[in-house]
VEXDRENVEX-526614 format. One record per residue (C-alpha): residue number from 1; residue in one letter; chain; x, y, z. Coordinates in steps of 0.02 Angstrom, whole numbers, plus 50000, padded with zeros to 5 digits. Layout:
<nodes>
  num  residuo  cadena     px     py     pz
  NUM        a       A      X      Y      Z
...
</nodes>
This chain:
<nodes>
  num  residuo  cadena     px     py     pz
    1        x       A  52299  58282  61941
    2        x       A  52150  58234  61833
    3        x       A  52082  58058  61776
    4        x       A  52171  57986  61649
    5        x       A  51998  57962  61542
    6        x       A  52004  58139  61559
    7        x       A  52167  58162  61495
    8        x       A  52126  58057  61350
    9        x       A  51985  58149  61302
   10        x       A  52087  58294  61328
   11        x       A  52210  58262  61191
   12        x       A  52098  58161  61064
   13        x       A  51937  58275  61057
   14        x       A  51914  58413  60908
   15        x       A  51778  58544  60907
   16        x       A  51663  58540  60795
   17        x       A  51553  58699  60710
   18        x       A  51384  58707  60636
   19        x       A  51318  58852  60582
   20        x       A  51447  58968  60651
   21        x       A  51403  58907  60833
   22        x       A  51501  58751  60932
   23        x       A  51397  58615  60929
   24        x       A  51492  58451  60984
   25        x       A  51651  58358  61019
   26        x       A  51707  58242  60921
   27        x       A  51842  58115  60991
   28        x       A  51980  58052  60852
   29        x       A  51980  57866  60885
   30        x       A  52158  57864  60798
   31        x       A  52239  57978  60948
   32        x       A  52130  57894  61082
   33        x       A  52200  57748  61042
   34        x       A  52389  57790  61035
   35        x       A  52362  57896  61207
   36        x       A  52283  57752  61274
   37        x       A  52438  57647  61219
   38        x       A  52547  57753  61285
   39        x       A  52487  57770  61458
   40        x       A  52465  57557  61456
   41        x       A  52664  57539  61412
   42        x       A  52710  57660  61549
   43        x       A  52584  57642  61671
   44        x       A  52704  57786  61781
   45        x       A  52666  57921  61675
   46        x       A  52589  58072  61747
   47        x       A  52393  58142  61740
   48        x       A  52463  58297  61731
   49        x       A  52389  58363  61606
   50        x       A  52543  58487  61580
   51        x       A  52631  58330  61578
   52        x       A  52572  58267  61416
   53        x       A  52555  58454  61350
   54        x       A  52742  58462  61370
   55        x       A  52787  58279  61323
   56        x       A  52696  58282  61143
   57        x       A  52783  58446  61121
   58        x       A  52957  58378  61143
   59        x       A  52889  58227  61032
   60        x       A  52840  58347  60884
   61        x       A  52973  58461  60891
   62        x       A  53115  58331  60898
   63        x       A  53045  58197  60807
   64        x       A  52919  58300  60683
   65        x       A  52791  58182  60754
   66        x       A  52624  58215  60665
   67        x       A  52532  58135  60791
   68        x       A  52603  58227  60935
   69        x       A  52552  58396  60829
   70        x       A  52368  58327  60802
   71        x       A  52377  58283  61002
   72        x       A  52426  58463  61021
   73        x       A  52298  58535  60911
   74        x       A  52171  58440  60991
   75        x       A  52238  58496  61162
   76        x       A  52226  58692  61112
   77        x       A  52036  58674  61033
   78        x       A  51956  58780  61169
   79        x       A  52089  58926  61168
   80        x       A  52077  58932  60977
   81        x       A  51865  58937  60993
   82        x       A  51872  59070  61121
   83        x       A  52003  59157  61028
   84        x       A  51890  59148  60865
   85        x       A  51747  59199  60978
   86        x       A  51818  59348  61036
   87        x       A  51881  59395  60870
   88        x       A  51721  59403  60773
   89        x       A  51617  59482  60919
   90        x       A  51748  59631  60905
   91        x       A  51735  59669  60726
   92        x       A  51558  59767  60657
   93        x       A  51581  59722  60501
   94        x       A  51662  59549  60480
   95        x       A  51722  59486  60328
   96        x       A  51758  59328  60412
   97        x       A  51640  59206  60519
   98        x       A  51677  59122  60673
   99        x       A  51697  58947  60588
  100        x       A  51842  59061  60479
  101        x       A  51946  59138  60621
  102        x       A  51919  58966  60705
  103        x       A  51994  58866  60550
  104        x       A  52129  59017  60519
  105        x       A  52198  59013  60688
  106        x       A  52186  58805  60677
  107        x       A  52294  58819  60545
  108        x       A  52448  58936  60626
  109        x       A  52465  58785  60769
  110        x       A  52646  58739  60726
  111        x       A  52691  58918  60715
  112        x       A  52624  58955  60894
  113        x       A  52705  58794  60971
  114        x       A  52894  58839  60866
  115        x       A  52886  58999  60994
  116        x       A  52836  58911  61154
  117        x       A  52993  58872  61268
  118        x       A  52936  58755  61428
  119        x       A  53090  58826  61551
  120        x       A  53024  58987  61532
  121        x       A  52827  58945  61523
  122        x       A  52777  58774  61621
  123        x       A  52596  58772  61573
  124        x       A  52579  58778  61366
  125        x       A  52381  58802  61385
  126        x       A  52408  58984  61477
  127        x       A  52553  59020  61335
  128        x       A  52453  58972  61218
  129        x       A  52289  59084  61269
  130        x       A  52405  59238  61249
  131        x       A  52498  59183  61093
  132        x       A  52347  59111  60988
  133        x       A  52267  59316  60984
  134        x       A  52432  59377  60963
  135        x       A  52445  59258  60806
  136        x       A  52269  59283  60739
  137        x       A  52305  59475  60734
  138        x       A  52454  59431  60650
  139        x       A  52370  59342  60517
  140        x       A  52241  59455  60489
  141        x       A  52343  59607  60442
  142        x       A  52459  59508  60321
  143        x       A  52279  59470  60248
  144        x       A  52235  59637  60233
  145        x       A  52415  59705  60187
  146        x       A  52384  59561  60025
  147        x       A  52245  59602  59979
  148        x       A  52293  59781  59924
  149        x       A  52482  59742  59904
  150        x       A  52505  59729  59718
  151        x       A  52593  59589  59623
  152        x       A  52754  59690  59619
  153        x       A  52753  59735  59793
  154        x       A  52728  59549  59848
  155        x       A  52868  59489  59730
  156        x       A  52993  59619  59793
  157        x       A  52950  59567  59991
  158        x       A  52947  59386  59978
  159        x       A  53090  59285  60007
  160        x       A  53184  59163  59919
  161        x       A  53130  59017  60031
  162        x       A  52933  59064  60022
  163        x       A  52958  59092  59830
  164        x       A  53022  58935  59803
  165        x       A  52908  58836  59908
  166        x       A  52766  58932  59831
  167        x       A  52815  58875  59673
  168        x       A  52848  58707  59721
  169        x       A  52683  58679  59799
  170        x       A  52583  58749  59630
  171        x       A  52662  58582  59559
  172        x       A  52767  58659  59427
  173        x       A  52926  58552  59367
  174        x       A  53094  58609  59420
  175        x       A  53144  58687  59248
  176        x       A  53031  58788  59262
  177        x       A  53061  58845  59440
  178        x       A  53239  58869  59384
  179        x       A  53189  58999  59224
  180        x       A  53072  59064  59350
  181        x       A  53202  59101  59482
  182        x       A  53302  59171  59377
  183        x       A  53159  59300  59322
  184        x       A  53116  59348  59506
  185        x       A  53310  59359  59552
  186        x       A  53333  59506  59391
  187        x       A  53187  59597  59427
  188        x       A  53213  59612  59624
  189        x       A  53410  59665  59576
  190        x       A  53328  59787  59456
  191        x       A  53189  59851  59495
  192        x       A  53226  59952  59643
  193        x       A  53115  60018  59785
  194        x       A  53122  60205  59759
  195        x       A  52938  60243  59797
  196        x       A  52892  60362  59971
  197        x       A  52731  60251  59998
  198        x       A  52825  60112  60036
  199        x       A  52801  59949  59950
  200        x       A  52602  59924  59952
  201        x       A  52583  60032  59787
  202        x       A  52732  59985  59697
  203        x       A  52666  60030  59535
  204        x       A  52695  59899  59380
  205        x       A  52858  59923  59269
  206        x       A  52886  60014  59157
  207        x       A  52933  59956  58974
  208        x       A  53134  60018  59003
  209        x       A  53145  59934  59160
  210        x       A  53076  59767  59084
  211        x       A  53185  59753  58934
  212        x       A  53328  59785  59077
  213        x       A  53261  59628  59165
  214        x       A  53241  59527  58995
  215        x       A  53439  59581  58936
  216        x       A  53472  59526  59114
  217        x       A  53379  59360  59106
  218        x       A  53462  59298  58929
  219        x       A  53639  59349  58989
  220        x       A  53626  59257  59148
  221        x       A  53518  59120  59084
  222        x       A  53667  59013  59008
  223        x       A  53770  59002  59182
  224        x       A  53617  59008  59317
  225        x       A  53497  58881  59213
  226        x       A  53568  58699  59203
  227        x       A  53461  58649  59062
  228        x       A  53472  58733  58900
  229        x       A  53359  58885  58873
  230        x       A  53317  58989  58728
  231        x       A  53313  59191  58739
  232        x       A  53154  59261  58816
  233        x       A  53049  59394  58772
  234        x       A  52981  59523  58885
  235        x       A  52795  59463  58868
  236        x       A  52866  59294  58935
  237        x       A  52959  59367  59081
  238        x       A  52798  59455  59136
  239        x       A  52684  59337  59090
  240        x       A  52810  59223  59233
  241        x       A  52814  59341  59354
  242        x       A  52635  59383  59360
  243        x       A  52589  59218  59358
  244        x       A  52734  59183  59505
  245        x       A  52650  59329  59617
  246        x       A  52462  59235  59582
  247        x       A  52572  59063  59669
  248        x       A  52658  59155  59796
  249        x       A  52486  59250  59858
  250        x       A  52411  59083  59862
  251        x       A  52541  58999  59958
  252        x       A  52567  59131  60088
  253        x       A  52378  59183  60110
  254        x       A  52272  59036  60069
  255        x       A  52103  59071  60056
  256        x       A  52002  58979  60225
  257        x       A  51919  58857  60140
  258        x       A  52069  58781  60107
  259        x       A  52123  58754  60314
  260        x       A  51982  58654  60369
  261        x       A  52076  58538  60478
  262        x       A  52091  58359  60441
  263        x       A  52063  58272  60616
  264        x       A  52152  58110  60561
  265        x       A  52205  58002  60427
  266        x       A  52063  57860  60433
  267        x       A  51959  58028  60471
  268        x       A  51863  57893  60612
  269        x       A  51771  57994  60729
  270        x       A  51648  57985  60847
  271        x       A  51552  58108  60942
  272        x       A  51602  58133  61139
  273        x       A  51463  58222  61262
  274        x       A  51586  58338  61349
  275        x       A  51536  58501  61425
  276        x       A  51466  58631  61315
  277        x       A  51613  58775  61288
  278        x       A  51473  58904  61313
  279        x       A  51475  58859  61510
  280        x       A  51583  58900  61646
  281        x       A  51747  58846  61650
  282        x       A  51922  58860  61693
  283        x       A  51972  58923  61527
  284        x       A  51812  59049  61525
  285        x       A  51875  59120  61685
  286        x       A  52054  59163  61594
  287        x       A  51977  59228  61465
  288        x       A  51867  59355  61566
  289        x       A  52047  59383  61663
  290        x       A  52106  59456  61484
  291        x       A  51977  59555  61443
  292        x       A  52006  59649  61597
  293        x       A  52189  59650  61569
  294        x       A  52144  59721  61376
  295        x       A  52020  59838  61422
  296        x       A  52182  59890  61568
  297        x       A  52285  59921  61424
  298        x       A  52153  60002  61317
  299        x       A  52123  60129  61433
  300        x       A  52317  60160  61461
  301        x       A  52341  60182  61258
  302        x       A  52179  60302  61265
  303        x       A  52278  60401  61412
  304        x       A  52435  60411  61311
  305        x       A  52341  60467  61137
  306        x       A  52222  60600  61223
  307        x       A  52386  60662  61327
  308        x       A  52466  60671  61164
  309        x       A  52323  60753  61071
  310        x       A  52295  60891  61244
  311        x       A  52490  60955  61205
  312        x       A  52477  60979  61040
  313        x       A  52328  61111  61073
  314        x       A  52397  61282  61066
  315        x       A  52461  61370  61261
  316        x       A  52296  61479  61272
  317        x       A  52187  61336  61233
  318        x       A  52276  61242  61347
  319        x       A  52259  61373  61480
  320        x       A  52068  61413  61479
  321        x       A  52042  61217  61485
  322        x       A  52140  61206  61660
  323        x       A  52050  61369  61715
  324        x       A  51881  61295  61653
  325        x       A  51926  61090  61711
  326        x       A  52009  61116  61846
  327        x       A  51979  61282  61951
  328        x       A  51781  61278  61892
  329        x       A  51781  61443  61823
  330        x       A  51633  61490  61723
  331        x       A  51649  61561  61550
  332        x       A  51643  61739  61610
  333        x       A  51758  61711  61733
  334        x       A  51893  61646  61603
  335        x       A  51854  61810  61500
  336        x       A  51880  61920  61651
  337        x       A  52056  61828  61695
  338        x       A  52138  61832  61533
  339        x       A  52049  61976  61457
  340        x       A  52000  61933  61300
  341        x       A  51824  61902  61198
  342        x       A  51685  61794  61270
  343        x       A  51674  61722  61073
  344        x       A  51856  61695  61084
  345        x       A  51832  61567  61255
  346        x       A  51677  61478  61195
  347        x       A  51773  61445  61038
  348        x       A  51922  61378  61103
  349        x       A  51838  61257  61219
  350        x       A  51719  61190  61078
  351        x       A  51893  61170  60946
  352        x       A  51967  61094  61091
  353        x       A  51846  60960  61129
  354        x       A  51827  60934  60939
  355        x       A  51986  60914  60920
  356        x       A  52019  60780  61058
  357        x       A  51861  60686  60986
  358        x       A  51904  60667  60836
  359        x       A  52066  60605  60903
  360        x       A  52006  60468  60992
  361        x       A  51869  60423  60845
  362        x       A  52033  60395  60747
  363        x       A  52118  60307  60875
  364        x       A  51957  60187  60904
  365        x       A  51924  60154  60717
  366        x       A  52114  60104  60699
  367        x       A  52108  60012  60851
  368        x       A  51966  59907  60843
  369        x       A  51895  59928  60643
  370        x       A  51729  60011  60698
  371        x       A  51614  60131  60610
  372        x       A  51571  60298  60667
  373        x       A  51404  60309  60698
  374        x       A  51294  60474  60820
  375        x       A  51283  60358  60947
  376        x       A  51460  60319  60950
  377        x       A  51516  60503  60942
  378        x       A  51390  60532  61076
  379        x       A  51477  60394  61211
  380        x       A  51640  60456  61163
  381        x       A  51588  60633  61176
  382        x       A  51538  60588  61358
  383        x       A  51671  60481  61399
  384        x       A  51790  60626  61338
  385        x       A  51716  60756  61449
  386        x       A  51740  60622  61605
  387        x       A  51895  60624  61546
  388        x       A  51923  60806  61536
  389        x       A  51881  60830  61719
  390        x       A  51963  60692  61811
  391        x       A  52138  60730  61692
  392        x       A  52127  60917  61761
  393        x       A  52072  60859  61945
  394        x       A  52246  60793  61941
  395        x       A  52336  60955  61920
  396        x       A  52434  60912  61750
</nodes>
């Protein structure tokens, strides 16, 4: 149980950033105040802070309850910082900075708390610490994916709901949503995915397959469109759907400056001395409990990839490793054993190891973004070779 001044600063503080470091709380006066007044009507309420976790969720997900999401938001401040934190000190080159990844993963809160179920999780901080990540990662790809996807790609994988909304939130009337509807609906019946590469380099359309979208358009136009309409051109129907993909990019990926979080409506603040979230605490301690669960995982995925990598090599190669790895015999030894070449040994075991480097360089790039550099090549040359001998001391 904690003091209930606790608990109120607990759901009415916000973090605040200056120059990409934490650098104060800052206590809404607006949710202090209606915490405060909610404890003073029911004076039986619980300190738990779990408690009120739990009972503002059930507020904002049954009652949409805007102040029960900015009591949760405020609640999950130091899960979203050290997520943020952990997310920029893992990327070399970042195109984002911490106050970014902070502000992006702000801005997925309803998403993260739509997926939280409290019979099968009792403690929404500790679902929360694995779920905000999870999210951020999320985001980040479906960043990336946009950001090479091109406008005919997007178009074809966006749904109706998104499109609309997209279009809806750019402010445009709804006769022209309607023609524009109608322009995305012919085109996605038309212009089929037959590319290998998958939708990412969906090239543009070609002039055959437009005028099929515009003969499309001005036959359904007088039964889908309730007010009148006159024929449209092909220019027009691109010129709408190009401009439709620039709405729907914005609506779906948002650029960050746009999710600074609005703390309240009356935006009165004030600044709270709480403990700095670069000491000690109990959420510090699960967060080094992670990193030892991720770097427990990372080393299983590196097992499975090398494994993979060691059976593709061909059966001799694979044979003068276990001969070399695990019985210790020298290079001449290997030649005398299996008869062939000294050349031919040294050979294999150099491809070998070259091979099952420049595996795992892959793998670590993909895994974690990271440039190749000597000294990286030279760890994971000597991490490989550790590797090497402890796999073979197991007898594979």
């Amino acid at each position: 149980m904690r003091p209930r001044q606790e608990i109120t600063e607990m759901f009415s503080t916000f973090v605040q950033l200056e120059s990409d470091k934490f650098s104060k709380w800052l206590i809404d006066v607006k949710l202090r105040r209606n915490i405060q007044n909610c404890i003073k009507s029911s004076p039986e309420f619980s300190n738990s802070e779990n408690f009120w976790a739990v009972y503002w969720y059930k507020h904002w997900l049954e009652q949409s309850d805007d102040l029960a999401r900015m009591h949760l938001s405020a609640y999950l401040q130091e899960p979203i910082y050290w997520t943020a934190k952990k997310t920029i000190a893992k990327f070399a080159n970042n195109q984002y900075s911490l106050a970014d990844y902070f502000q992006i993963a702000n801005s997925e809160i309803e998403t993260i708390l739509k997926h939280f179920n409290p019979e099968k999780c009792s403690s929404l901080k500790a679902y929360a610490t694995m779920a905000i990540p999870s999210r951020l990662k999320d985001v980040l790809r479906q960043r990336k994916e946009a950001d090479i996807c091109t406008n005919w790609a997007l178009l074809r994988k966006v749904s109706k709901k998104q499109f609309l909304e997209a279009l809806d939130k750019a402010g445009l009337s709804s006769t022209v949503i309607a023609q524009y509807r109608l322009a995305w609906t012919c085109f996605k019946e038309l212009y089929v995915q037959n590319q290998p590469g998958g939708t990412k380099a969906l090239p543009s359309p070609e002039r055959q397959l437009w005028e099929a979208v515009v003969n499309l358009y001005n036959r359904e136009r007088q039964s889908q469109l309730t007010q009148p309409s006159p024929q449209c051109t092909r220019e027009k129907i691109e010129q709408w759907l190009t401009q439709a993909a620039i709405y729907v990019r914005a609506y779906l990926y948002p650029p960050v400056s746009s999710l600074n979080l609005v703390i309240s409506e009356d935006n009165a603040t004030t600044t709270l001395d709480l403990p700095d979230l670069s000491s000690d605490s109990l959420i510090a301690e699960m967060i080094a409990e992670e990193d030892a669960q991720d770097q427990q995982n990372q080393q299983s995925q590196i097992q499975a990839v090398l494994l993979k990598a060691l059976q593709k090599l061909e059966v001799k190669t694979q044979e003068i490793l276990k001969l070399y790895y695990q019985q210790g015999l020298t290079q001449p030894e290997i030649v005398q054993r299996l008869q062939i070449s000294q050349p031919t040994v040294s050979r294999r075991l150099i491809k070998a190891r070259e091979t099952l480097l420049a595996t795992l360089l892959e793998w670590s790039q993909e895994a974690f973004n990271i440039s190749v550099t000597s000294n990286l090549v030279k760890d994971m040359s000597a991490a490989l070779e550790e590797w090497l001998e402890i796999q073979y001391g197991k007898s594979i």
